[in-house]
N, C-alpha and C positions, 0 to 999 in steps of 0.2 A: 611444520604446522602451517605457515604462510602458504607454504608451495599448495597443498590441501584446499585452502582456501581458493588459491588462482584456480587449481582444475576445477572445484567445486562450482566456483561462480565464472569458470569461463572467461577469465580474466586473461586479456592479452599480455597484465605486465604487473607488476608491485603497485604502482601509479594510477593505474587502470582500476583495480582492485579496491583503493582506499577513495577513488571516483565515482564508483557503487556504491560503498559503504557510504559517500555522503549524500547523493542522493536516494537512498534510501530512509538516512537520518531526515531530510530536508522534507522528505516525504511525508515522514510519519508524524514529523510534529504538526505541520503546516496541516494536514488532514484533522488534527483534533482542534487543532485551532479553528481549522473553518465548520466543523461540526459544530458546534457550541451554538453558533448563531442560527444555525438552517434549524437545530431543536428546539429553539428558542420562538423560530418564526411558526413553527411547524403546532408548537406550543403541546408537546408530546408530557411535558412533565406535569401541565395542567389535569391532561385528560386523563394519564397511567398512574397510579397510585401504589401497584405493584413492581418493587425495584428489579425486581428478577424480568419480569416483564420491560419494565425502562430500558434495561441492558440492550435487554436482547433487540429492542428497536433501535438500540441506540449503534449496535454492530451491525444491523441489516442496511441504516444510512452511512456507517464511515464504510462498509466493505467497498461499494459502488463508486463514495467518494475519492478513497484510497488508490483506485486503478486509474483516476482521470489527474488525480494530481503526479502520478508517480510518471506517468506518459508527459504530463506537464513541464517538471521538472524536469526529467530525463531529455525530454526537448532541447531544452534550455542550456543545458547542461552539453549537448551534443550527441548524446546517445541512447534517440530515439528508437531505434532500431535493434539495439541489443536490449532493452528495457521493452520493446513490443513482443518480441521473442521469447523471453525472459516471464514474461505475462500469460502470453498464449501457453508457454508448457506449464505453467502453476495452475491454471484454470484445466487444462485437461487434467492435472493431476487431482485436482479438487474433485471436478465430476465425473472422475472415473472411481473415487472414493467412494461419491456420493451411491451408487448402482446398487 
């Protein structure tokens, strides 16, 4: 199952592997965490009253935030370059969806 995971996420090693998975993790929280405040400044929950509508604003700003923090941390982290990669084929995969 592990092995799975290396081919899948293209992981050079077991080590490598669980270096993704945390910056992935570091990603994902750190991006709701900084959302909170930009909805706040944005003052989206003032103006939307419809929660189906909230969401969906509220997924349009963490998508964009998501991809600058994940390059951020993965920076940080050292691997920027397999996380810019890593990027670029999810977004083709998205908008080749999207057609």
């Amino acid at each position: 199952m592990i092995i799975k995971f290396i081919k899948y996420f293209k992981a050079k090693s077991l080590n490598h592997l669980i270096l993704i998975f945390i910056i992935f993790g570091i990603s994902g929280s750190l991006t709701l965490i900084l959302s909170e405040p930009i909805i706040n400044f944005i003052k989206i929950n003032d103006i939307v009253e419809n929660t189906f509508i909230l969401l969906f604003l509220r997924i349009i700003i963490i998508f964009p935030l998501y991809q600058l923090v994940l390059i951020s941390i993965a920076t940080i982290f050292g691997e920027f370059n397999y996380f810019l990669s890593f990027e670029r084929s999810m977004l083709k995969k998205l908008f080749k969806k999207l057609k």
